[in-house]
C-alpha positions in Angstrom: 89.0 90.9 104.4 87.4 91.5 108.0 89.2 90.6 111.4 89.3 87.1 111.9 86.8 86.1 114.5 89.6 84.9 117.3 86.2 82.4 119.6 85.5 80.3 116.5 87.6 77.4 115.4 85.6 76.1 113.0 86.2 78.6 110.3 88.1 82.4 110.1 87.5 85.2 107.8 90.0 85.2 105.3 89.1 87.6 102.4 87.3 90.7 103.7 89.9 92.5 105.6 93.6 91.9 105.8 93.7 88.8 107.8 96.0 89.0 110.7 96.7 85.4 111.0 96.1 82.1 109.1 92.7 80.7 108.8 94.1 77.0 110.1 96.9 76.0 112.8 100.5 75.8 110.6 101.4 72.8 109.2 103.6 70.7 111.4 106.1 70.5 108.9 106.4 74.3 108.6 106.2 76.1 111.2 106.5 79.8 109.7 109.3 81.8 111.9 110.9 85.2 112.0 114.7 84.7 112.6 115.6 87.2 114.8 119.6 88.6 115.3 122.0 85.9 117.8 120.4 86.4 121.5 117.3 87.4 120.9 114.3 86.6 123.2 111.3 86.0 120.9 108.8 88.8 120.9 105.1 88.5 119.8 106.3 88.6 116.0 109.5 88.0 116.4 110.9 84.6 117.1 114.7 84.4 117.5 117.0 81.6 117.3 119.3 80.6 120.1 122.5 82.5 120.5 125.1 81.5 117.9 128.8 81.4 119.3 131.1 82.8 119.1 129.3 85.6 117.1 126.8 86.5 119.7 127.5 90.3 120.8 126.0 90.4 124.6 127.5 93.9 125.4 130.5 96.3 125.1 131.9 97.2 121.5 130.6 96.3 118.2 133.6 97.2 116.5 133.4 98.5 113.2 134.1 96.9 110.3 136.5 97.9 108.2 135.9 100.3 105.2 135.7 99.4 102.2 138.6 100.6 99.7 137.2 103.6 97.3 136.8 103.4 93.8 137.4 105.7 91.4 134.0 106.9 91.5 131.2 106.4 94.2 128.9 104.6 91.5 130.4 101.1 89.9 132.2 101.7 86.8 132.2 98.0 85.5 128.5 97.1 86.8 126.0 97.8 84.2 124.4 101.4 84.1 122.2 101.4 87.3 118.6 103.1 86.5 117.9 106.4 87.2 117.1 107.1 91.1 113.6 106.5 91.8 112.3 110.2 93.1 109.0 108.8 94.3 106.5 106.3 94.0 107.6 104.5 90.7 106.9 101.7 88.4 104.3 98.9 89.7 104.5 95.2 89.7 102.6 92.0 90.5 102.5 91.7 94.2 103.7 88.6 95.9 102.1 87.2 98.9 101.6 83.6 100.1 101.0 80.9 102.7 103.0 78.0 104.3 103.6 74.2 102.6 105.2 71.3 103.9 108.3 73.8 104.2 108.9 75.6 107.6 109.6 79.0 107.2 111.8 81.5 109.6 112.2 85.0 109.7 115.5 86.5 109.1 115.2 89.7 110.2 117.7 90.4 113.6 117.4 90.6 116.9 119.6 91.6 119.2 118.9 90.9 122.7 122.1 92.4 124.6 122.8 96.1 124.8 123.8 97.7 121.8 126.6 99.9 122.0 127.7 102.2 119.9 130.4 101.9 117.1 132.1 103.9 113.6 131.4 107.5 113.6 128.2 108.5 113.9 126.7 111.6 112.4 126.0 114.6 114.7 123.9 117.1 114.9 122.5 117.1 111.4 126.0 116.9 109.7 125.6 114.7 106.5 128.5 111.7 106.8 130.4 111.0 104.0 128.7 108.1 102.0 130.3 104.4 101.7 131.8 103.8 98.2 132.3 100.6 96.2 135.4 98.2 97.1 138.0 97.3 95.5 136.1 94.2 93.8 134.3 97.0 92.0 137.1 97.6 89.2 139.6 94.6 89.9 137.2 92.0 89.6 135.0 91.3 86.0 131.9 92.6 85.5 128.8 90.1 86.9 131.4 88.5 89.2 130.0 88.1 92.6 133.1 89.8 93.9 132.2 92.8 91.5 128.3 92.7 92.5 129.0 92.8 95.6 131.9 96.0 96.3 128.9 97.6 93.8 125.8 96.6 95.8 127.3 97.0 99.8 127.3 100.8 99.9 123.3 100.9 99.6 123.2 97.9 102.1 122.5 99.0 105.3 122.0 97.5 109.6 118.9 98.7 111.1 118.7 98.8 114.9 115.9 99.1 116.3 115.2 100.5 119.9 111.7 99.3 121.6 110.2 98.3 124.4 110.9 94.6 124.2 114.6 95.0 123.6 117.0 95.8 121.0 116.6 94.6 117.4 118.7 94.5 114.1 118.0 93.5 110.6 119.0 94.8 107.2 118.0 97.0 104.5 118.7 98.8 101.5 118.4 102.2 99.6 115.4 102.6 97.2 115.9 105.9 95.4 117.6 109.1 95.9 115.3 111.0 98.8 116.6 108.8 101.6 114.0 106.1 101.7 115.4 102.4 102.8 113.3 99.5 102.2 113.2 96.4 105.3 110.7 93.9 106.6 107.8 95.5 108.6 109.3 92.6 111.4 112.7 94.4 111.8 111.0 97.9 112.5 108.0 96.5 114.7 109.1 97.3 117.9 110.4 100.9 116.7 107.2 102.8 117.6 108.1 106.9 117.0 111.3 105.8 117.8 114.4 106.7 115.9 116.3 104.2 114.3 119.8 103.9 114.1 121.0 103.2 110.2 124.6 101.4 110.0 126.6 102.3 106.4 128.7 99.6 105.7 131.7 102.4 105.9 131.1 101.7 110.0 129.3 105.2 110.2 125.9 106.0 112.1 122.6 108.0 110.8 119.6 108.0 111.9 116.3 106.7 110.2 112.5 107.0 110.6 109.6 104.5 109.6 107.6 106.6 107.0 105.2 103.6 106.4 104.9 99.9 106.7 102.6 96.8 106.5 102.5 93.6 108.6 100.7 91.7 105.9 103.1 92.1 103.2 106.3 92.2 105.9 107.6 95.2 104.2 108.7 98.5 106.0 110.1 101.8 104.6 112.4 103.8 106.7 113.5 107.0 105.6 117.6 108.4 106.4 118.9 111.5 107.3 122.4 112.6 107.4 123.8 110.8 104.7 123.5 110.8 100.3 123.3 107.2 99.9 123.0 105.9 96.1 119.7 103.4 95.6 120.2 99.9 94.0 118.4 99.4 90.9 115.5 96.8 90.8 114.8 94.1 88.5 111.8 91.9 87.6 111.3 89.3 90.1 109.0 87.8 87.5 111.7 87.3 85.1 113.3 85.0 87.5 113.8 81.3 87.0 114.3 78.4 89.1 118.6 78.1 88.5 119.3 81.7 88.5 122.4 82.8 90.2 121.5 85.2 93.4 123.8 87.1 96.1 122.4 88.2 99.3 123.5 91.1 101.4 122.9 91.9 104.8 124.1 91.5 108.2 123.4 87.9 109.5 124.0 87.5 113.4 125.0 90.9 113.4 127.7 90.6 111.0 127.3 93.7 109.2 128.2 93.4 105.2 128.1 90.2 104.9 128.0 88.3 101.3 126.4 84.8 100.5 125.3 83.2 96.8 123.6 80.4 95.8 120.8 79.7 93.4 117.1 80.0 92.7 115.9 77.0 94.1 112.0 77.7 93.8 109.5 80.0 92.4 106.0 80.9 94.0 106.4 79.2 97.0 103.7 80.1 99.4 105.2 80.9 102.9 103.3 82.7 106.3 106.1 83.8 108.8 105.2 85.8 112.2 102.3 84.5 114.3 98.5 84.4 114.7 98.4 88.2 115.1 100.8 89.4 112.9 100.9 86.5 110.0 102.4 87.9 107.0 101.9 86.4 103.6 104.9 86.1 100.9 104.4 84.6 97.6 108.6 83.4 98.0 111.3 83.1 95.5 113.1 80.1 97.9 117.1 80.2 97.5 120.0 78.0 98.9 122.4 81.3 99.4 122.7 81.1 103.0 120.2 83.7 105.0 120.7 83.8 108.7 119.0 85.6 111.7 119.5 89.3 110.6 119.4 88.9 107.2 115.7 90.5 107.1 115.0 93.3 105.1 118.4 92.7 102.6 118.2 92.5 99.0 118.7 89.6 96.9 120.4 90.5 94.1 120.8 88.5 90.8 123.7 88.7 88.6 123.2 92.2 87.2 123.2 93.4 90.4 119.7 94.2 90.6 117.5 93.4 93.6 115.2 90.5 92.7 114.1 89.9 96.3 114.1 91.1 100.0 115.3 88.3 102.1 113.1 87.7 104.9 112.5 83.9 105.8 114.5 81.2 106.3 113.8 77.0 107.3 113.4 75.6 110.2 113.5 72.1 110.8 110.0 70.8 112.0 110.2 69.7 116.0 111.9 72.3 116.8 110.8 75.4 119.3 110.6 78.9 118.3 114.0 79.5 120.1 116.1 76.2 119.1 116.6 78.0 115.1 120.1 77.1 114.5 120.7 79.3 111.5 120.5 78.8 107.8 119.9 75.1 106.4 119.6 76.3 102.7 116.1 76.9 102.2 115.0 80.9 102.6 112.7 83.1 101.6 112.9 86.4 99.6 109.7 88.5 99.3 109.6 88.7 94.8 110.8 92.4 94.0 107.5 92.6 91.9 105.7 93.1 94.7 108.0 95.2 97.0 108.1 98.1 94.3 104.0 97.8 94.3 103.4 98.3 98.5 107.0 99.9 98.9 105.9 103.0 96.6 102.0 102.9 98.4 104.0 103.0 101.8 106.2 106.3 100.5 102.7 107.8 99.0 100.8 107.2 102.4 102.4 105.0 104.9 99.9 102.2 104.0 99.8 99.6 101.5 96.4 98.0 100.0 95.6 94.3 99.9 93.4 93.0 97.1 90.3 90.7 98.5 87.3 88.9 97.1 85.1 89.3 99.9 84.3 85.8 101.7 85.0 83.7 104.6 86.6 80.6 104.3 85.9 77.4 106.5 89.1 76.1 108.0 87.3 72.9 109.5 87.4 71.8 105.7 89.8 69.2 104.9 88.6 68.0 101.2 89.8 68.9 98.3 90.1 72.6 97.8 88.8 75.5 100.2 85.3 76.1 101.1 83.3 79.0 101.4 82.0 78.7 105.3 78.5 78.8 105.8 78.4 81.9 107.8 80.5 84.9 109.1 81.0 86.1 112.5 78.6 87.6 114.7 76.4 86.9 112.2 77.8 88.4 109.1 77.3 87.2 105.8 79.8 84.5 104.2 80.1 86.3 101.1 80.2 90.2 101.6 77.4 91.4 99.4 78.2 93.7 96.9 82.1 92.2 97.1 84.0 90.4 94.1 82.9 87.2 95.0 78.9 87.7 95.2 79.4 89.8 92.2 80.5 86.7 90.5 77.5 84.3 91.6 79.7 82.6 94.4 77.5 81.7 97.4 77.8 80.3 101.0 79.8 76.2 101.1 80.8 76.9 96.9 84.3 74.9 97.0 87.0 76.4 95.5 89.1 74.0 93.7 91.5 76.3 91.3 93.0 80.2 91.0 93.5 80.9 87.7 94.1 77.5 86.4 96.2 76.4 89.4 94.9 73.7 91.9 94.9 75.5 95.5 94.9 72.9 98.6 94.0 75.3 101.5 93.1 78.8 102.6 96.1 80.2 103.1 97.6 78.9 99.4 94.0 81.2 98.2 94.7 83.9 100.2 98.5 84.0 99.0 97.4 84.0 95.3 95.2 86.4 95.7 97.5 89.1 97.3 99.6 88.4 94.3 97.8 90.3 92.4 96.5 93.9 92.3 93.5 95.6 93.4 90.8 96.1 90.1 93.0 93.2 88.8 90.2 90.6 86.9 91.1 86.9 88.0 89.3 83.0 87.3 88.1 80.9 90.3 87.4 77.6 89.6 84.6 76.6 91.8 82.2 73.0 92.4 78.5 73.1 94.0 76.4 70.6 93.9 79.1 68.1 92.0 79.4 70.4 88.7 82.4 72.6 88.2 82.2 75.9 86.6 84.5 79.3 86.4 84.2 82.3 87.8 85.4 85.9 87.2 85.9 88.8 89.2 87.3 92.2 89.7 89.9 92.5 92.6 88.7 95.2 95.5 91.2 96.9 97.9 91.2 97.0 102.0 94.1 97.8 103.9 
C-alpha cells in the first residue's frame, strides 16, 4: 500500500503501502480515539480524556502500591501449567486488523500530563530488583477464579511511562517471554524516541525499558527490560474465543497501577481504526464490557485460564463528544486478538518492523454504493492497480467493485483493508467482485510491505 495522496479527496490509496490514515472521514458515530492516562493534553496520536477526579495525579508522590503478599513459589501453583517461556520469535497466528463501524472507538493507552515523580524502589546502577510474586489469591482462592487469575497474572503486568517531548505518558504492558521483552501499544511508546522508559512492577519497584521495535499500523510496541527476571504470561488462541467468554483485564487505568476488571466477550471481529489521519491504526477487535479506562493500553486480556487473549487498547466514546470530553469506560472496548500480536510482536523482536499484507490497489472513497470501488486512477499519476501486485495478478482492473472478502459482505474501505491485514503475507484469499453488472470471484496471493 503506497502513501495516501494527502491533496485528493476524492479517493486515497489504501492497499499498496501501509496506509497511514483511513481512506474516508470517520463515521460520525465512531469517532476512533486513543484514551490517554487522567490529564493528558491530546497529542497528534494521542487523544486524552479529561482529567478524572479525584484520581488525577498533577504532581508530587505517586505512592506505591502496596506489594503483593508472596506465594510459596514465584510461578502460580493452582493456575494451570503456564507454557514454556518464549526465547524468541515463536509460534504465528492470524493477524487482526480492522476499521471503524457505527461504534466509536478510544484509545486506552495513558497519558499523563503532570510531572511524574518518582515512587517504590527503583533499580540502580544495573542491580537486578527482586521480581513481584503472585498474591495471596494465588493459593487461597480456586483455580480459574478471577481472584486466583489475577494474584497469577499481576506480576508480569507492568506501567510504562514514557518521557517525550510532548509530555509525560503512561500505559500498560506485559511480559512476553523470558529475555525481557514486554509487549504495549505502539501509542503508549510514541512519544519515547531513544528515550528510556521507566517500567513499573506491580511490587512498586522501577527498571528501565527500551523500545526494540514497533508499528503504528498494527498499534503494537515491544519494549525490552533490564534490571529485573520477570516471568512471561502464556498466550492463548484469540481465535478460539467466543462471543460470552469470561475475560479479566489488567493494567493501570488513570494511573492506577494493578488494577483488575472482568466482564465478557461481547463481540468478535469488530473492525475498529483508533489514532488519527497520520497515524490510523487498524485492529480487527475482540469488543468486551470489562471496564478499560484511559491507561489501560498495552494490558493483556486474559480469559479464564489465565492466558492472554487480547491487548486492550480501545475503548467507546460517545458520538458528539470532543477528543478531550472522554469520560472513561462505558462498556464497549477494544482488545487487539492475541492471534495477531504473537504474528507482528515476534517480527518486531526479529527486526523492529512488522509486515502488512496488501493486494495492490487504490480505492475510491467518493464511493458510496454498495461495496468498495477500485478508483479510476492513483496519485500523481500511478496506476490504480499496481501491476504485477495481487490484485492485477487476479484480472482485477480500474472501477471493479468489490462487494465481498472471503464470503463476507464488506460496506467500505476501511472494513477491506481491516480484513485484509487479518491475514498473512503469501496467504491465498477470495474477492468477490461486480463489473459491468455480473459478479464473479477472485483469487489472490497476499504480498508484504511494511
Amino acid at each position: 500500500m503506497s502513501e495516501r495522496d494527502r491533496g485528493s479527496d476524492d479517493w486515497q490509496p489504501w492497499d499498496r503501502e501501509p496506509p497511514s490514515g483511513p481512506a474516508t472521514e470517520p463515521v460520525p458515530a465512531a469517532e476512533p480515539q486513543w484514551a490517554g492516562a487522567a490529564g493528558a493534553e491530546p497529542t497528534t496520536e494521542l487523544p486524552a480524556g479529561p482529567p478524572p477526579p479525584p484520581y488525577q495525579p498533577i504532581s508530587g508522590s505517586w505512592g506505591a502500591p502496596p506489594v503483593p503478599p508472596a506465594a510459596s513459589s514465584a510461578h502460580p501453583v493452582s493456575q494451570p501449567e503456564p507454557r514454556p517461556g518464549r526465547r524468541g520469535p515463536g509460534w504465528g497466528a492470524l493477524v487482526g486488523v480492522a476499521l471503524a463501524t457505527a461504534l466509536v472507538a478510544g484509545t486506552t493507552g495513558g497519558i499523563v500530563g503532570g510531572a511524574l515523580a518518582d515512587r517504590g524502589s527503583g533499580s540502580s546502577g544495573g542491580t537486578s530488583v527482586a521480581a513481584p510474586q503472585p498474591g495471596a489469591g494465588a493459593t487461597t482462592r480456586p483455580r480459574g477464579s478471577v481472584a486466583n487469575i489475577a494474584a497469577t497474572a499481576l506480576p508480569s503486568v507492568v506501567t510504562l511511562r514514557v518521557e517525550g517531548a510532548d509530555g509525560g505518558a503512561t500505559g500498560s504492558g506485559w511480559v512476553y517471554d523470558d529475555r525481557g521483552h514486554v509487549v504495549t501499544n505502539n501509542h503508549v511508546v510514541a512519544g519515547a524516541g531513544d528515550s528510556t522508559i521507566t517500567v513499573v512492577l506491580s511490587n512498586g519497584k522501577q527498571v528501565s525499558g527500551k523500545v526494540v521495535g514497533r508499528d503504528a499500523s498494527y498499534d503494537l510496541a515491544v519494549v525490552r527490560v533490564e534490571g529485573a527476571d520477570l516471568a512471561p504470561l502464556p498466550v492463548g488462541s484469540s481465535s478460539d474465543v467466543v462471543v460470552g467468554d469470561e475475560v479479566i483485564a489488567v493494567g493501570a487505568p488513570l494511573g492506577l497501577d494493578s488494577t483488575v476488571t472482568s466482564g465478557i466477550v461481547s463481540a468478535l471481529d469488530r473492525p475498529v481504526t483508533p489514532g488519527q489521519q497520520d497515524d490510523q491504526s487498524f485492529i480487527n477487535a475482540i469488543q468486551t464490557d470489562a471496564a478499560i479506562n484511559p491507561g489501560n493500553s498495552g494490558g493483556p486480556l486474559l480469559d479464564m485460564q489465565g492466558r492472554v487473549i487480547g491487548v486492550n487498547s480501545a475503548i467507546a466514546r460517545v458520538p458528539g463528544t470532543s477528543l478531550g470530553g472522554q469520560s472513561g469506560n462505558i462498556g464497549v472496548g477494544f482488545a487487539i486478538p492475541s492471534d495477531q500480536v504473537s504474528t507482528t510482536v515476534d517480527q518486531l523482536i526479529s527486526t523492529g518492523k512488522a509486515e502488512h499484507p496488501i493486494i495492490g490497489v487504490y480505492l475510491d472513497s467518493s464511493y458510496d454504493g454498495e461495496g468498495v470501488r477500485v478508483a479510476e486512477d492513483g496519485p500523481n499519476g500511478d496506476p490504480a492497480v499496481n501491476p504485477g501486485g495481487p490484485a492485477d495478478e487476479a484480472g482485477i482492473e480500474a472501477g471493479d467493485v468489490i462487494t465481498a472478502f472471503e464470503g463476507r459482505p464488506v460496506s467500505d474501505d476501511g472494513e477491506l483493508v481491516v480484513k485484509i491485514r487479518a491475514r498473512r503475507v503469501g496467504e491465498s484469499v477470495r474477492l468477490t467482485i461486480v463489473r459491468d453488472g455480473r459478479e464473479r470471484d477472485v483469487t489472490m496471493v497476499l504480498q508484504g510491505s511494511e
